[in-house]
Backbone bond lengths (Angstrom), bond angles and torsions (degrees), N, CA, C in turn:
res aa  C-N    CA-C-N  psi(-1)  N-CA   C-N-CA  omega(-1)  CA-C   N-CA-C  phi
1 X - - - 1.444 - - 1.533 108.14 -
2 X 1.468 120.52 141.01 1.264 122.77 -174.13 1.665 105.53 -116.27
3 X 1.329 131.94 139.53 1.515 139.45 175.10 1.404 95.79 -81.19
4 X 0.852 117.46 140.02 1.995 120.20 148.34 1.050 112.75 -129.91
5 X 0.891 126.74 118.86 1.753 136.83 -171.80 1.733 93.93 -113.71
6 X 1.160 122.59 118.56 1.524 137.49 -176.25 1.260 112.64 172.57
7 X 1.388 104.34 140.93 1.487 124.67 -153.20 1.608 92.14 -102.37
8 X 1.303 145.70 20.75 1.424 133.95 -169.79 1.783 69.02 -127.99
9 X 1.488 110.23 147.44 1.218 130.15 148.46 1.213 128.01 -88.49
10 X 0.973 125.72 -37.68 1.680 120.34 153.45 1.235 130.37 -83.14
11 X 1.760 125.34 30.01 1.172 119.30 150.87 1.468 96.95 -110.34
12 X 1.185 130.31 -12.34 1.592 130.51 172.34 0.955 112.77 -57.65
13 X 1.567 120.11 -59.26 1.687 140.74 165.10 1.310 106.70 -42.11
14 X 1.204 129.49 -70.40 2.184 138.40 -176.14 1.818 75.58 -39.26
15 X 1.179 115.76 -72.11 1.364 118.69 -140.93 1.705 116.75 -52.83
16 X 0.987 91.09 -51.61 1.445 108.53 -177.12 1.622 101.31 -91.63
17 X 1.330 144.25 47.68 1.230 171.93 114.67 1.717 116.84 -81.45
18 X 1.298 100.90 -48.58 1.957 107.58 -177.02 1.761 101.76 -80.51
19 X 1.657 106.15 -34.39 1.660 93.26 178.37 1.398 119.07 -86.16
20 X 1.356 121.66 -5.19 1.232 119.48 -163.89 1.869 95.75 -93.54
21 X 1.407 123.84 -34.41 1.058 120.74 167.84 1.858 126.68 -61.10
22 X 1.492 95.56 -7.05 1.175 92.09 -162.07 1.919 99.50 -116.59
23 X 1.098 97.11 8.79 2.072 110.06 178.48 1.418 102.79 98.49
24 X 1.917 127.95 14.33 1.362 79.00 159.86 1.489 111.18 -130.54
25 X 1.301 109.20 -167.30 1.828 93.11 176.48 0.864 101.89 -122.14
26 X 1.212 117.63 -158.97 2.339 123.18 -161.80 1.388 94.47 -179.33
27 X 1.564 91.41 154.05 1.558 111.68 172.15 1.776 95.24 -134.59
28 X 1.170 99.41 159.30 1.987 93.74 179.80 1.459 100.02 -157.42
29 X 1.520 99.52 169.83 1.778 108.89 -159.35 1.770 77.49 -154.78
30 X 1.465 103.45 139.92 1.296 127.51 172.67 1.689 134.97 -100.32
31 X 1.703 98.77 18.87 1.198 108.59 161.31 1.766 111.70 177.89
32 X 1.021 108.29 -157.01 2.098 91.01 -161.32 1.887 104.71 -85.85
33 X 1.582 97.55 -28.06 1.240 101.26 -179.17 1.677 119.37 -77.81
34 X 1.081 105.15 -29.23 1.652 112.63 161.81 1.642 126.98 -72.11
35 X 1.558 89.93 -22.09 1.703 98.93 173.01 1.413 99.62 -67.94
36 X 1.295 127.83 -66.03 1.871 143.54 169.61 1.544 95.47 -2.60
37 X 1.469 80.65 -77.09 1.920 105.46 -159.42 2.004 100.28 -48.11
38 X 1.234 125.70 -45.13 1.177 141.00 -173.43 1.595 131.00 -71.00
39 X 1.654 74.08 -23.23 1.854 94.25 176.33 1.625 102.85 -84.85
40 X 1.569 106.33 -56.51 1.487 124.08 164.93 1.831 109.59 -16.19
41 X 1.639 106.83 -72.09 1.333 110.80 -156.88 1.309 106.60 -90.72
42 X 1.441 145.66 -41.96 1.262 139.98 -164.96 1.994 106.17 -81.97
43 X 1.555 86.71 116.81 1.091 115.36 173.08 1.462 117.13 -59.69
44 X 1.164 142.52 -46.28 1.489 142.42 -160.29 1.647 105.03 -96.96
45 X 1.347 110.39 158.82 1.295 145.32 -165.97 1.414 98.28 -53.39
46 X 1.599 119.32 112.46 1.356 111.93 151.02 1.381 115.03 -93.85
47 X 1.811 119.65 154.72 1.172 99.99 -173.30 1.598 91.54 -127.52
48 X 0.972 143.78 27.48 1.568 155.06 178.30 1.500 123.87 -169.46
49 X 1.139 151.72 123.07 1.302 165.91 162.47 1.523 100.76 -82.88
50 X 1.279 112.01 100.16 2.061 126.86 171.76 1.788 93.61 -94.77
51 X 1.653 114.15 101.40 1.444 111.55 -179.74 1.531 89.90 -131.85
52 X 1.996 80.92 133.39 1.973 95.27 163.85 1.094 86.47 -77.18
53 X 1.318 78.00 156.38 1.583 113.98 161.18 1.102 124.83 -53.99
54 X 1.670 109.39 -63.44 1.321 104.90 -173.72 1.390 106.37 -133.72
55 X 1.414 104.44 119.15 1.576 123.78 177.64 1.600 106.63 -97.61
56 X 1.480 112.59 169.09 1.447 119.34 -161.11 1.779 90.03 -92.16
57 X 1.565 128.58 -11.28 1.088 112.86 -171.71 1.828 98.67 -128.47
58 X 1.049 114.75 39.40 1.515 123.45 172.01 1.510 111.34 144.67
59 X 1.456 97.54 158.65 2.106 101.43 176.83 1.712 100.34 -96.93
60 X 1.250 68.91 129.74 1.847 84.03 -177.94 1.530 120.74 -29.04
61 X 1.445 108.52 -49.63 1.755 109.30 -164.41 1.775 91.33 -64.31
62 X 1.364 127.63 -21.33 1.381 98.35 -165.04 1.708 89.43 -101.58
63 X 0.922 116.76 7.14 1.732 110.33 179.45 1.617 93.52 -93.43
64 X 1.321 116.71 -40.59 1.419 116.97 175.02 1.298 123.54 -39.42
65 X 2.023 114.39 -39.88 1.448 108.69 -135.62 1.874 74.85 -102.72
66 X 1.319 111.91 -14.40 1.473 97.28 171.89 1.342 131.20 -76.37
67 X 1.405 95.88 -30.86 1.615 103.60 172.76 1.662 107.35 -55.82
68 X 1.634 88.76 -52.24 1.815 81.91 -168.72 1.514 116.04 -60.50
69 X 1.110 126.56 -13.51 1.229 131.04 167.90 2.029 110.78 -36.37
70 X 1.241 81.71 -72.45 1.715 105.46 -162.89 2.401 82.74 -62.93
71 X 1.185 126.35 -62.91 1.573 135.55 -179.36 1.494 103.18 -102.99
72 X 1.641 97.10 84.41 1.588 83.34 158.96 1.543 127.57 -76.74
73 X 1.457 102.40 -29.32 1.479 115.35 169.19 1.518 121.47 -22.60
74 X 1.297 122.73 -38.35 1.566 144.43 -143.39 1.891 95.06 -77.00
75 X 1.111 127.82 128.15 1.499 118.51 159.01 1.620 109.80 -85.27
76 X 1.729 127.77 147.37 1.296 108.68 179.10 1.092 106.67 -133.02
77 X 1.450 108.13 153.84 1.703 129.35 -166.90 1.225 113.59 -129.41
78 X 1.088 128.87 88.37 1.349 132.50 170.52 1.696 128.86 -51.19
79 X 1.102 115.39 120.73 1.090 117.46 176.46 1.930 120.17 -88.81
80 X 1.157 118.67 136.76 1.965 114.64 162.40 1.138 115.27 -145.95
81 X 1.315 92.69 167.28 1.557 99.22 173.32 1.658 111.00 -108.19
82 X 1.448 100.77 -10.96 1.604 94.93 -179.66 1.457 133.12 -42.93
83 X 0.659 155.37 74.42 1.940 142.90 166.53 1.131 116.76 26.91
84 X 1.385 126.62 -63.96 1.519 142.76 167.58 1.578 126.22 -83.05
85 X 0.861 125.51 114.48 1.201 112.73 -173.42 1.991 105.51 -92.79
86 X 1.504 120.69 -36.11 1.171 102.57 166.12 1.526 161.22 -5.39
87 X 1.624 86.49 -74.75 1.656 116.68 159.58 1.720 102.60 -48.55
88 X 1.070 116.08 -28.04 1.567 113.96 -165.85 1.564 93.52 -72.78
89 X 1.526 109.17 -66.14 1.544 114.56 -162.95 1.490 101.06 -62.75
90 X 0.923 150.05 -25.65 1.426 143.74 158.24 1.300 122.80 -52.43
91 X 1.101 123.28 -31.75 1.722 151.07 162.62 1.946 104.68 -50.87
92 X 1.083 95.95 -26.68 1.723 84.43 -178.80 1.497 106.58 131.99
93 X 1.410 141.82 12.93 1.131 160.98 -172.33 1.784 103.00 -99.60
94 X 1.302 132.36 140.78 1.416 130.84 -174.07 1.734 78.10 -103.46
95 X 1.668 102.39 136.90 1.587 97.48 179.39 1.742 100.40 -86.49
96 X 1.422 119.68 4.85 1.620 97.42 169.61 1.618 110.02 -74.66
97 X 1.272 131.17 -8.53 1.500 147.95 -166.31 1.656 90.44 -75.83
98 X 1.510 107.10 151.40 1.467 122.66 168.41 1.347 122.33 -112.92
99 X 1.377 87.64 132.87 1.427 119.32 173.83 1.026 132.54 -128.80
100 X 1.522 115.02 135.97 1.437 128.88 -152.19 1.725 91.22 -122.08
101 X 1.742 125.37 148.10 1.187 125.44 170.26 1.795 111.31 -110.86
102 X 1.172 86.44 159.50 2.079 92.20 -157.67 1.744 76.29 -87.96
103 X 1.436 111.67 150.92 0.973 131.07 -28.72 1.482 106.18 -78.61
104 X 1.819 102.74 161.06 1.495 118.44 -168.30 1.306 104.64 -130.09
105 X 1.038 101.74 158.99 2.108 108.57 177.46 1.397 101.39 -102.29
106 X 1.531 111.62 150.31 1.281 130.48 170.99 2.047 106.83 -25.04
107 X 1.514 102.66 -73.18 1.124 136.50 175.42 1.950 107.49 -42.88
108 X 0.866 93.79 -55.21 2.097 102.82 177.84 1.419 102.56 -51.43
109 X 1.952 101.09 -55.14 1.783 101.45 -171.06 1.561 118.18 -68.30
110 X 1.298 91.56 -28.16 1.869 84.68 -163.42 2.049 91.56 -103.65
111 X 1.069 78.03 9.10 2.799 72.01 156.91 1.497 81.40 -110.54
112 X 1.410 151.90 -43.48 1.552 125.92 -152.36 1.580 95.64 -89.32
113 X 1.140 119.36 -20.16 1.720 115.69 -176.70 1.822 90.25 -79.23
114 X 1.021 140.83 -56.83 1.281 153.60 -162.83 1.565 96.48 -54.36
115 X 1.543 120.75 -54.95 1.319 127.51 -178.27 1.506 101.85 -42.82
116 X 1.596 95.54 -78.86 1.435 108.80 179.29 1.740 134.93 -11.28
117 X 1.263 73.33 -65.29 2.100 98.03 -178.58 1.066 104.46 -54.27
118 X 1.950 115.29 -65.37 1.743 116.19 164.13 1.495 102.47 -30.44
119 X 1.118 119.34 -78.99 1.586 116.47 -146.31 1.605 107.41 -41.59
120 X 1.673 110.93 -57.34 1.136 129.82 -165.92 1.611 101.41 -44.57
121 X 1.577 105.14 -56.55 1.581 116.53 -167.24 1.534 116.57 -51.15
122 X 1.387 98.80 -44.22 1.656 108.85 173.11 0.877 120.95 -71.58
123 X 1.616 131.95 -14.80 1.859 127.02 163.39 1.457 116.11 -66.71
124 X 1.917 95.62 -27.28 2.058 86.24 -171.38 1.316 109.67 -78.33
């Protein structure tokens, strides 16, 4: 199961259209406080956290480090739309963390979610 935490509804929708064709599924929340509430209630296994960066009600890495609190299990992949991604990882982002830039192909999201999960799996 994949999180997407993003405040655009039609990249939630694209998204969870390109992963579902490709084996995986998703649940998504459209801002940090709905991510909370979402982390709270859903019972089953996430196995990736897909977080923008920057939401209108918090910056992702610190909406991230709460989620992972409650799922540490979760590997996370940040999603942007910025141009640069640099300026981002200087912002509070660990640059070994993945990041993907909007827009993404079916194929881009589900090898950097795939990376992810590997990576994560092989630290525990």
């Amino acid at each position: 199961m994949v999180f997407f935490v993003d405040d655009e509804e039609g990249v939630r929708h694209i998204a969870n259209r390109l992963l579902r064709k490709r084996g995986f599924e998703m649940i998504g929340a459209s801002s940090a406080a709905e991510a909370t509430d979402v982390i709270d209630e859903y019972q089953g296994q996430i196995d990736a956290l897909l977080m923008d960066i920057n939401l209108p009600d918090g910056w992702g890495a610190l909406v991230a480090q709460r989620l992972m609190t409650a799922r540490p299990e979760m590997a996370i992949v940040y999603t942007t739309g910025f141009a640069e991604i640099d300026p981002i990882l200087s912002g509070g982002l660990n640059a070994a963390e993945f990041v993907i830039r909007k827009p993404f192909t079916g194929d881009q999201l589900a090898d950097v979610l795939r990376r992810a999960i590997e990576s994560k799996s092989a630290k525990e």
